[in-house]
PDB file as gemmi writes it, atoms N, CA and C in Angstrom:
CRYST1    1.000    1.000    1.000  90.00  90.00  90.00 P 1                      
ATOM      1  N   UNK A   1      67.861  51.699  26.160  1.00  0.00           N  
ATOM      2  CA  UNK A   1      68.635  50.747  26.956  1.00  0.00           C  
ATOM      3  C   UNK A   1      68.037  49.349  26.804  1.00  0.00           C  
ATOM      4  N   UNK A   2      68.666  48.533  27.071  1.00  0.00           N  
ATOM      5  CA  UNK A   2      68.489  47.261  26.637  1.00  0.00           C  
ATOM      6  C   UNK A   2      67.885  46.521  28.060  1.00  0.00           C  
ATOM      7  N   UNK A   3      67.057  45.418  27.959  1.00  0.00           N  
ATOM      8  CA  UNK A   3      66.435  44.818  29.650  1.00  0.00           C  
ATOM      9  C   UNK A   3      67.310  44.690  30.902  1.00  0.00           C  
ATOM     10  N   UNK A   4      68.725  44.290  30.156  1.00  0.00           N  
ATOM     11  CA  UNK A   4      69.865  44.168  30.712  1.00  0.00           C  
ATOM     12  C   UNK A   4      70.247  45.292  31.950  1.00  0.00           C  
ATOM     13  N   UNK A   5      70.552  45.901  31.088  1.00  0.00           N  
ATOM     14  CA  UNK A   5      70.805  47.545  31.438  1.00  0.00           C  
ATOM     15  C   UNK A   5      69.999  47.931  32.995  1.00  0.00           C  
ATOM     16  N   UNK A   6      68.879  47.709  32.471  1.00  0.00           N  
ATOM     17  CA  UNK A   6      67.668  48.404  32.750  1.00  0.00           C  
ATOM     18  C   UNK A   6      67.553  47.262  34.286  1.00  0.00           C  
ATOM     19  N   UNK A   7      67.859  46.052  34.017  1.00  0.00           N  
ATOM     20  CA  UNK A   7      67.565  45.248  34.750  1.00  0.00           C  
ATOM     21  C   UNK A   7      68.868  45.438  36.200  1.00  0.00           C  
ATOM     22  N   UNK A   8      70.062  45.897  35.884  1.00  0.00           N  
ATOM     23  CA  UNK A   8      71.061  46.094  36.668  1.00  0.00           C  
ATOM     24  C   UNK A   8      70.830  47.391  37.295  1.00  0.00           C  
ATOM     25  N   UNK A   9      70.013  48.098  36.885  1.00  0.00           N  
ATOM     26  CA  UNK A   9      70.491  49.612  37.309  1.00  0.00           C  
ATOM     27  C   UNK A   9      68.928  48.925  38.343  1.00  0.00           C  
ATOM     28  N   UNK A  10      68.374  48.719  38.146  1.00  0.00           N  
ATOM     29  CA  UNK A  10      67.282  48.257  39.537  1.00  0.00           C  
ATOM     30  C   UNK A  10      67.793  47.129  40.824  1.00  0.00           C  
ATOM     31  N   UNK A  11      68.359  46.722  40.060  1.00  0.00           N  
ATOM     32  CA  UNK A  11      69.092  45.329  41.316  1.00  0.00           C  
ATOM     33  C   UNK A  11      69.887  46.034  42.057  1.00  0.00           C  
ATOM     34  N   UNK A  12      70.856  47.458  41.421  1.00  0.00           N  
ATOM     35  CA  UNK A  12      71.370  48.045  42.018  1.00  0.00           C  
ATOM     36  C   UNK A  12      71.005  49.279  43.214  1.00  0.00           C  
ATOM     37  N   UNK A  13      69.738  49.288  42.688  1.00  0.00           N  
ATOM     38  CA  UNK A  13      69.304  50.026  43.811  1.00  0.00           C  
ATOM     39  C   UNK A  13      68.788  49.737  44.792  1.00  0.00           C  
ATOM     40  N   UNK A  14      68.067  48.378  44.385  1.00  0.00           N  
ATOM     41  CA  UNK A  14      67.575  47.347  45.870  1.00  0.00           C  
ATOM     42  C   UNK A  14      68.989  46.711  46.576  1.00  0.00           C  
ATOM     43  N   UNK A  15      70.002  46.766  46.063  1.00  0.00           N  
ATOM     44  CA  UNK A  15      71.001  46.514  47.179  1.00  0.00           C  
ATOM     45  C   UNK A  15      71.215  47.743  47.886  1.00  0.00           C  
ATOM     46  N   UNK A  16      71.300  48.795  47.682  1.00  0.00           N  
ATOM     47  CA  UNK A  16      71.383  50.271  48.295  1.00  0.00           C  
ATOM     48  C   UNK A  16      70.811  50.217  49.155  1.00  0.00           C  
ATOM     49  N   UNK A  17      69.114  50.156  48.926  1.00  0.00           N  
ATOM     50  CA  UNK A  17      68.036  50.104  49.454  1.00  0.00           C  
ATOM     51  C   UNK A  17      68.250  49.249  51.281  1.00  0.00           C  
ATOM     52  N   UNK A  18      68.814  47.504  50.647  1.00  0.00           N  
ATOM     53  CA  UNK A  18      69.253  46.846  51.132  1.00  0.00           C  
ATOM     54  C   UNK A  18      69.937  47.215  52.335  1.00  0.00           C  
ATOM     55  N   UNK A  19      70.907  47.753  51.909  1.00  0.00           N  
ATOM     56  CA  UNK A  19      72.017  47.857  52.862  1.00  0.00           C  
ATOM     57  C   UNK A  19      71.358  49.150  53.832  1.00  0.00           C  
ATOM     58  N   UNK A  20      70.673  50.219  53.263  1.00  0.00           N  
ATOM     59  CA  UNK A  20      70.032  51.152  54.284  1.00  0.00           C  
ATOM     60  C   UNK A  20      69.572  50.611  55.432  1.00  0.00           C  
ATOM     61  N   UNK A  21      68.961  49.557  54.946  1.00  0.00           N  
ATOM     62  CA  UNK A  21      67.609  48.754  55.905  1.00  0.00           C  
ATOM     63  C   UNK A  21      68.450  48.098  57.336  1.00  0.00           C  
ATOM     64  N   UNK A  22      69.681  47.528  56.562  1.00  0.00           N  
ATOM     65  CA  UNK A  22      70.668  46.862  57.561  1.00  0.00           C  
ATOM     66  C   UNK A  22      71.515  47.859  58.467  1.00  0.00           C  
ATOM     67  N   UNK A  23      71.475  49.254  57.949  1.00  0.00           N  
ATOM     68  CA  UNK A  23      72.292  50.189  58.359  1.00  0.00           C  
ATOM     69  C   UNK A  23      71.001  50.709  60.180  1.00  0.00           C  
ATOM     70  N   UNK A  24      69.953  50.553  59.291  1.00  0.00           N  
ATOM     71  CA  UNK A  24      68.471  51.165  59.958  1.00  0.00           C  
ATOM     72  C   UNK A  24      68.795  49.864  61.364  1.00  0.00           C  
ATOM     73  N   UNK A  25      68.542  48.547  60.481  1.00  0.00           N  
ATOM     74  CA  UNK A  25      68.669  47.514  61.626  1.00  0.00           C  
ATOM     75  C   UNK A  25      69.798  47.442  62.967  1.00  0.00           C  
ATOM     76  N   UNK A  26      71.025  48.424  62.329  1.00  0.00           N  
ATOM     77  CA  UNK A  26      72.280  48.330  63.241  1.00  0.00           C  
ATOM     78  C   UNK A  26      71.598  49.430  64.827  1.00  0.00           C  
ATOM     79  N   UNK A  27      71.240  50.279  63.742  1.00  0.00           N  
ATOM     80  CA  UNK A  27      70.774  51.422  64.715  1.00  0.00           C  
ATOM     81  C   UNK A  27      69.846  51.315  65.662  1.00  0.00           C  
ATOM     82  N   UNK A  28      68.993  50.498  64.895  1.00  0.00           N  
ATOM     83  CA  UNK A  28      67.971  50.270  66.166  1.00  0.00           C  
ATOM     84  C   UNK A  28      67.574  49.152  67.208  1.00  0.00           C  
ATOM     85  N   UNK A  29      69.199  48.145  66.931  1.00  0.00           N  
ATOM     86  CA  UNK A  29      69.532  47.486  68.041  1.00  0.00           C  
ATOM     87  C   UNK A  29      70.109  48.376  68.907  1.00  0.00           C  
ATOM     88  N   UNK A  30      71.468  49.057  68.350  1.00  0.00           N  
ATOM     89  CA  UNK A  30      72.325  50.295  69.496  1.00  0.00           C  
ATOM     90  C   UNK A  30      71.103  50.818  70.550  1.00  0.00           C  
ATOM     91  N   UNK A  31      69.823  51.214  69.981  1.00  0.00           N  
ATOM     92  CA  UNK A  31      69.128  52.037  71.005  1.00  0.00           C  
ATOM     93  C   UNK A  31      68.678  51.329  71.706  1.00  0.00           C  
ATOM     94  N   UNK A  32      68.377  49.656  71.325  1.00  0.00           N  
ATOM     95  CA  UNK A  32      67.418  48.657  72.103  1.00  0.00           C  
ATOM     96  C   UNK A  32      68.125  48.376  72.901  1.00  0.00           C  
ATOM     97  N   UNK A  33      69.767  48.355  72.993  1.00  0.00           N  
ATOM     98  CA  UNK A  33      70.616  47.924  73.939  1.00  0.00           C  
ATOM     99  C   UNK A  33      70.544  49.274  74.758  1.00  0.00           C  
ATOM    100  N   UNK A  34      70.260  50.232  74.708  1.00  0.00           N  
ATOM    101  CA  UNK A  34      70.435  51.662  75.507  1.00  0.00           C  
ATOM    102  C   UNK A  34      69.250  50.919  76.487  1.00  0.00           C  
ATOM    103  N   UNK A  35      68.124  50.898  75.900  1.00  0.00           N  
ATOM    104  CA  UNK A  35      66.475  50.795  76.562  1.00  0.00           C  
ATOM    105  C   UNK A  35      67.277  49.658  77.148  1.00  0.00           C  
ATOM    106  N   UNK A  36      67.865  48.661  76.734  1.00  0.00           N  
ATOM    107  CA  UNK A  36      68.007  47.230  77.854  1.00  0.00           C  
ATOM    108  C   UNK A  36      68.922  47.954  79.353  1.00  0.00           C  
ATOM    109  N   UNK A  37      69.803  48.139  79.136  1.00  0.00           N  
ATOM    110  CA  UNK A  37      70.227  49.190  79.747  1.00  0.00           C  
ATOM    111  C   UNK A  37      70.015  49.745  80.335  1.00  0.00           C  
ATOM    112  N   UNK A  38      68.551  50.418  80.777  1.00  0.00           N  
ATOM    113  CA  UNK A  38      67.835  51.300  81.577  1.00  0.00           C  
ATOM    114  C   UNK A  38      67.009  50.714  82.253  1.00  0.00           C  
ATOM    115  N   UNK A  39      66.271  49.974  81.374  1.00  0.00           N  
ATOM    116  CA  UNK A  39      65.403  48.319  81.775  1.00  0.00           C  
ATOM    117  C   UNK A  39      66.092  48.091  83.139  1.00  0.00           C  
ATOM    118  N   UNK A  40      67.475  47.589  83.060  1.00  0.00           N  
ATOM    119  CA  UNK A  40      68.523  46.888  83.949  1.00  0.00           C  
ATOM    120  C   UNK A  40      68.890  47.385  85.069  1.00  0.00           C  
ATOM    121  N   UNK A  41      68.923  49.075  84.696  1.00  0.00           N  
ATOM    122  CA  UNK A  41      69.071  50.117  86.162  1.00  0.00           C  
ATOM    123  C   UNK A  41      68.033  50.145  86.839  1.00  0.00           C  
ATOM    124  N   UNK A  42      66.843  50.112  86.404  1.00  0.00           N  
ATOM    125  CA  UNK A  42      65.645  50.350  86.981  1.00  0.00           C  
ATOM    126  C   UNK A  42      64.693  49.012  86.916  1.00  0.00           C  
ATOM    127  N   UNK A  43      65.486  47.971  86.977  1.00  0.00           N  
ATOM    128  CA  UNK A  43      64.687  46.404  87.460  1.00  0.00           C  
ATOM    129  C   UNK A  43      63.352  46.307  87.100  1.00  0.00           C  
ATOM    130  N   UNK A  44      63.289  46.843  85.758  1.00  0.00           N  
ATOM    131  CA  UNK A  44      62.380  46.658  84.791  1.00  0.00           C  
ATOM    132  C   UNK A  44      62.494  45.302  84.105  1.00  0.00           C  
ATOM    133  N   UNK A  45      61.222  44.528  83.188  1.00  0.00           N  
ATOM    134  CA  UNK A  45      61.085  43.376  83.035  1.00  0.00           C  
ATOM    135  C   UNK A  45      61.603  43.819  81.502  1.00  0.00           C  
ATOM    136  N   UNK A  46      62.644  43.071  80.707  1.00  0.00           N  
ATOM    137  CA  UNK A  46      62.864  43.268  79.254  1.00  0.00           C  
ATOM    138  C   UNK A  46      61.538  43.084  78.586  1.00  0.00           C  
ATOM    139  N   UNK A  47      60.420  42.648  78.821  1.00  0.00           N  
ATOM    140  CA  UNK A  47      59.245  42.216  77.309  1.00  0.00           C  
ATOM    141  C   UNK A  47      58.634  43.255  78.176  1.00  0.00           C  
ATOM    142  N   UNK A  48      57.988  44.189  77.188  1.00  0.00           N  
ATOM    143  CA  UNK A  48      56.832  45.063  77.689  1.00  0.00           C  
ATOM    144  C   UNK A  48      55.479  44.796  76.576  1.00  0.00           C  
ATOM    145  N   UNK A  49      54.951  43.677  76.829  1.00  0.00           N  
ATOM    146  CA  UNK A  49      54.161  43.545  75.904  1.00  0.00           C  
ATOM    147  C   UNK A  49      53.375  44.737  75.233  1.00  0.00           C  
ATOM    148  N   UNK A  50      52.814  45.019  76.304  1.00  0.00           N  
ATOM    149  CA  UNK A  50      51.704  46.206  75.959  1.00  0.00           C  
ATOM    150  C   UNK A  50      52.501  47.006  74.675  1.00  0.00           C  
ATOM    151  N   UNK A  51      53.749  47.790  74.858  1.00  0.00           N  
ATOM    152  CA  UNK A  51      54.205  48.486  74.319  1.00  0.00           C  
ATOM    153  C   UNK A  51      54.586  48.156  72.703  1.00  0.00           C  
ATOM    154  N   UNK A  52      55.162  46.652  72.993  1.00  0.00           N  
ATOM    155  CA  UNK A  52      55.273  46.031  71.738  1.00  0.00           C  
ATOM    156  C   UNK A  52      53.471  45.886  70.983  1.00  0.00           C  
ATOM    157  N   UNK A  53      52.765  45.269  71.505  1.00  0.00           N  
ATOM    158  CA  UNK A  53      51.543  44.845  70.895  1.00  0.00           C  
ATOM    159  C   UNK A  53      50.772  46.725  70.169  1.00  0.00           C  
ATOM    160  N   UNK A  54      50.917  47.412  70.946  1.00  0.00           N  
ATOM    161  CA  UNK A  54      50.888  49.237  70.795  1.00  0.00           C  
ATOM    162  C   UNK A  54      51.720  49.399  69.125  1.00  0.00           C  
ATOM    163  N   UNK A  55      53.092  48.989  69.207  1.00  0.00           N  
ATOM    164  CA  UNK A  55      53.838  49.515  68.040  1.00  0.00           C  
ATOM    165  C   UNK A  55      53.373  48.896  66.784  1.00  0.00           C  
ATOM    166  N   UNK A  56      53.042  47.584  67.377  1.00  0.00           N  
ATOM    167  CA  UNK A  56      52.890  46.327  65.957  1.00  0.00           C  
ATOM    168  C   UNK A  56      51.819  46.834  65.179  1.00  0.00           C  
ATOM    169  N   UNK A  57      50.826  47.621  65.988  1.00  0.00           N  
ATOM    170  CA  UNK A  57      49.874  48.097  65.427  1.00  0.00           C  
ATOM    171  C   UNK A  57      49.628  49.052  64.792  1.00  0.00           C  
ATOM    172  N   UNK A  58      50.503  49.943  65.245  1.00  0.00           N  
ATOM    173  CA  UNK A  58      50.972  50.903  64.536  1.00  0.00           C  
ATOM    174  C   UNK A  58      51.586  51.066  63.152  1.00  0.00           C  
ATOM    175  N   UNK A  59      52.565  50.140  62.883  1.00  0.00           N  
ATOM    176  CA  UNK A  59      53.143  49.365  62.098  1.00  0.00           C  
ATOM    177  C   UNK A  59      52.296  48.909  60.849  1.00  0.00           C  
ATOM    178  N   UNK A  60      51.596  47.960  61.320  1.00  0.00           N  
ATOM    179  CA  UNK A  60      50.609  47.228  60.275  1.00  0.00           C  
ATOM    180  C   UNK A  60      49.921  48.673  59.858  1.00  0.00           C  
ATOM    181  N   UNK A  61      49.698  49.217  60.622  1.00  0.00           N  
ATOM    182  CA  UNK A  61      48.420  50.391  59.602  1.00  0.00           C  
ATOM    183  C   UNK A  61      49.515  51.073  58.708  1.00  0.00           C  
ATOM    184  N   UNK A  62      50.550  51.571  59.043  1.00  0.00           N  
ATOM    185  CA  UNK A  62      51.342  52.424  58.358  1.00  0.00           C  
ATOM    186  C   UNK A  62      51.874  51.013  57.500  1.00  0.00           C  
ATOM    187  N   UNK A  63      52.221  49.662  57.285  1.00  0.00           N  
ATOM    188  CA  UNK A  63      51.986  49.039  56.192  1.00  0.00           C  
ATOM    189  C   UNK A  63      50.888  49.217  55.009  1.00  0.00           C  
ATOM    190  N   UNK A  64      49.742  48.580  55.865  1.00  0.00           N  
ATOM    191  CA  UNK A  64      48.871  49.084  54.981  1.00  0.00           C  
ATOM    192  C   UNK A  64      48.929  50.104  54.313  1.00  0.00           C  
ATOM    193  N   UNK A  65      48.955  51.419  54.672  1.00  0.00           N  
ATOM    194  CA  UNK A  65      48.844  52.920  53.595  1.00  0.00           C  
ATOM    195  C   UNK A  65      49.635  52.832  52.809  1.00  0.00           C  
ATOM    196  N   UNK A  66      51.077  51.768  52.896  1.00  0.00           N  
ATOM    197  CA  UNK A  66      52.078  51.399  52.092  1.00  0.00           C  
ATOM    198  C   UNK A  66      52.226  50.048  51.168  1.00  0.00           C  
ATOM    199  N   UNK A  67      50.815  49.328  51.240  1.00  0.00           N  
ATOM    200  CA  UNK A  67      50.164  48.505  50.699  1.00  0.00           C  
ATOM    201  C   UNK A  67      51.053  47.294  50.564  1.00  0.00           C  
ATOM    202  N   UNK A  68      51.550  47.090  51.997  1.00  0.00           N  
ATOM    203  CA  UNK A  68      52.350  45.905  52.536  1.00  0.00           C  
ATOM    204  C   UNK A  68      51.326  44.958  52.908  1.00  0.00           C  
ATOM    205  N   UNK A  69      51.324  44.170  52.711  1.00  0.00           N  
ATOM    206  CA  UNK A  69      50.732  42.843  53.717  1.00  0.00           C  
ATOM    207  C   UNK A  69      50.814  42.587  54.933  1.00  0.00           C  
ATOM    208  N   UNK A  70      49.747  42.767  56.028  1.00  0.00           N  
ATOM    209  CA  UNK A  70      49.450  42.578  57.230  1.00  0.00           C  
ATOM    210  C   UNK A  70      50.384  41.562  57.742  1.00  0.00           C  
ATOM    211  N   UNK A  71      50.457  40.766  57.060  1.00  0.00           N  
ATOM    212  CA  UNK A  71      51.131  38.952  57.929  1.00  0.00           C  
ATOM    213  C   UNK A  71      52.332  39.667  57.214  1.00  0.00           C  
ATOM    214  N   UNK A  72      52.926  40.191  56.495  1.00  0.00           N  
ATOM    215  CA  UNK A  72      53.854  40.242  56.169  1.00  0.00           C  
ATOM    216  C   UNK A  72      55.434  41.198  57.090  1.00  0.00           C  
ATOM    217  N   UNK A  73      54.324  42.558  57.576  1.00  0.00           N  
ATOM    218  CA  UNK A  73      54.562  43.350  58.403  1.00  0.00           C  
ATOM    219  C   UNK A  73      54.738  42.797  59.563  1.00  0.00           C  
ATOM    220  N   UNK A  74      53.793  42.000  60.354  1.00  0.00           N  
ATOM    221  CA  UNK A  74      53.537  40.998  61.166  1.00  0.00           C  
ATOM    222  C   UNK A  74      55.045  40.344  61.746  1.00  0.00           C  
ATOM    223  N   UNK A  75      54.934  39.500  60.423  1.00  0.00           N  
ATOM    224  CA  UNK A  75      56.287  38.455  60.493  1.00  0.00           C  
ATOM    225  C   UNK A  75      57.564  39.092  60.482  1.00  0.00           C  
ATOM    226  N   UNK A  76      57.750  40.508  60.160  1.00  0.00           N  
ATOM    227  CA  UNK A  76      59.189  41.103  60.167  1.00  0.00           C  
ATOM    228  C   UNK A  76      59.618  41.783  61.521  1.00  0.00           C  
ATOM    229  N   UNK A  77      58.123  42.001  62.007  1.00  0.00           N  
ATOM    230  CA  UNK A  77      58.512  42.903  63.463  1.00  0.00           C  
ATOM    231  C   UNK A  77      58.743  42.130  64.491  1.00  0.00           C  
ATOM    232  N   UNK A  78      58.092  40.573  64.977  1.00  0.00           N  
ATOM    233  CA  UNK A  78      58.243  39.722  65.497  1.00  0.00           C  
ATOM    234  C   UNK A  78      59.336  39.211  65.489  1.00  0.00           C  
ATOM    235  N   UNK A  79      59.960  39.215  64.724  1.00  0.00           N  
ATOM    236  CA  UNK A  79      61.696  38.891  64.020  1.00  0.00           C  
ATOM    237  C   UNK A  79      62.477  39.888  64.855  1.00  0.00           C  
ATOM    238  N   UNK A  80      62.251  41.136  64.666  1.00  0.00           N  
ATOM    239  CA  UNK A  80      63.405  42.498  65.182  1.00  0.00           C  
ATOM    240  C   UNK A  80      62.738  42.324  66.566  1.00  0.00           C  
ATOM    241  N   UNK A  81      61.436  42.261  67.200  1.00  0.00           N  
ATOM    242  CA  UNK A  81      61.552  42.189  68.808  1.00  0.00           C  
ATOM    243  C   UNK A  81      62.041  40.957  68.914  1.00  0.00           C  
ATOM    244  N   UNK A  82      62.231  39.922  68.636  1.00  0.00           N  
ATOM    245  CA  UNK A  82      62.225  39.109  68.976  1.00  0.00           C  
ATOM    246  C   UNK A  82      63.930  39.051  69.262  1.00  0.00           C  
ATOM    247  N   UNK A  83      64.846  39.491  67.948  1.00  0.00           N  
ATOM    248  CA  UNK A  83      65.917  40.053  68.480  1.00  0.00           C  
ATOM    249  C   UNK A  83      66.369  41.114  68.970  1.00  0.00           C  
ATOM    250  N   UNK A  84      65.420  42.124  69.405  1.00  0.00           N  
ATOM    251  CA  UNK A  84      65.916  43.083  70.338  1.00  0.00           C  
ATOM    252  C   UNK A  84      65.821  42.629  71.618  1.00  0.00           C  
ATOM    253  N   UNK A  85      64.714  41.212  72.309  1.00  0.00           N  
ATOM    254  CA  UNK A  85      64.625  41.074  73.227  1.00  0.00           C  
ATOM    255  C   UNK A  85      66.253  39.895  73.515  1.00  0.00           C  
ATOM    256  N   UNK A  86      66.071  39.660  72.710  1.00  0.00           N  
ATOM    257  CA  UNK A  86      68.171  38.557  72.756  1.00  0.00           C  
ATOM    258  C   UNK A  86      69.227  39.501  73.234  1.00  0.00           C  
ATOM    259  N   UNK A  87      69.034  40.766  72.419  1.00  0.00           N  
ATOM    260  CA  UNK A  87      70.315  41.379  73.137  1.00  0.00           C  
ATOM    261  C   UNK A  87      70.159  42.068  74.269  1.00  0.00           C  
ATOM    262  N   UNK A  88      68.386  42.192  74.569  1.00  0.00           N  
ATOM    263  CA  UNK A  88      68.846  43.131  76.038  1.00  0.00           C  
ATOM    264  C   UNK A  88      69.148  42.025  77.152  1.00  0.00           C  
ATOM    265  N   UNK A  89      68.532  40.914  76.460  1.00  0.00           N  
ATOM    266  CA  UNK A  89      68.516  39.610  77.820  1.00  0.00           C  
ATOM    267  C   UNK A  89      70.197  39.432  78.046  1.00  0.00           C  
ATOM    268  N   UNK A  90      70.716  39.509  77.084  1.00  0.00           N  
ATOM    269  CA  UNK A  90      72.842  39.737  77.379  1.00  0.00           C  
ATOM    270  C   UNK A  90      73.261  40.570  78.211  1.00  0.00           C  
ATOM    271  N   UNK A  91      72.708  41.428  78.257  1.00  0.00           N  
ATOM    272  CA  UNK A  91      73.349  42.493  79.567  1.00  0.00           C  
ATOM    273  C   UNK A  91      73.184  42.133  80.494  1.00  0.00           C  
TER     274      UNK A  91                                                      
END                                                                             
């Protein structure tokens, strides 16, 4: 096969890939809006730091074994709480 070839059949799978991730992202707002949700019945505060600062860490190590970059892992999860905390603050 030619670079070409070779080069499409990979682009094509990082859009796959892609779109999983966004499929992953849909899903795990739906549940963050469930948790806001419950948050709301039970006059709970939306930021639970502890819990977040608990996962992030979690996170980064299971980056690491996946030989992601710390700040990198970092900067993506801060992003998704940061919009999971937007949509529970809507309810």
């Amino acid at each position: 096969m030619d670079y070409q070839t070779v080069l499409k059949i990979f682009r094509d799978q990082i859009e796959e890939i892609d779109i999983e991730i966004l499929n992953l992202f849909a899903k795990r707002f739906e549940i963050s809006l469930s948790i806001g949700n419950l948050k709301k019945e039970n006059n709970l505060p939306i930021l639970d730091i502890d819990r977040f600062n608990t996962l992030l860490e979690k996170l980064k190590q299971e980056g690491k074994r996946n030989n992601l970059d710390e700040d990198f892992v970092e900067d993506i999860w801060n992003r998704v709480h940061r919009e999971s905390i937007s949509r529970q603050g809507e309810i």
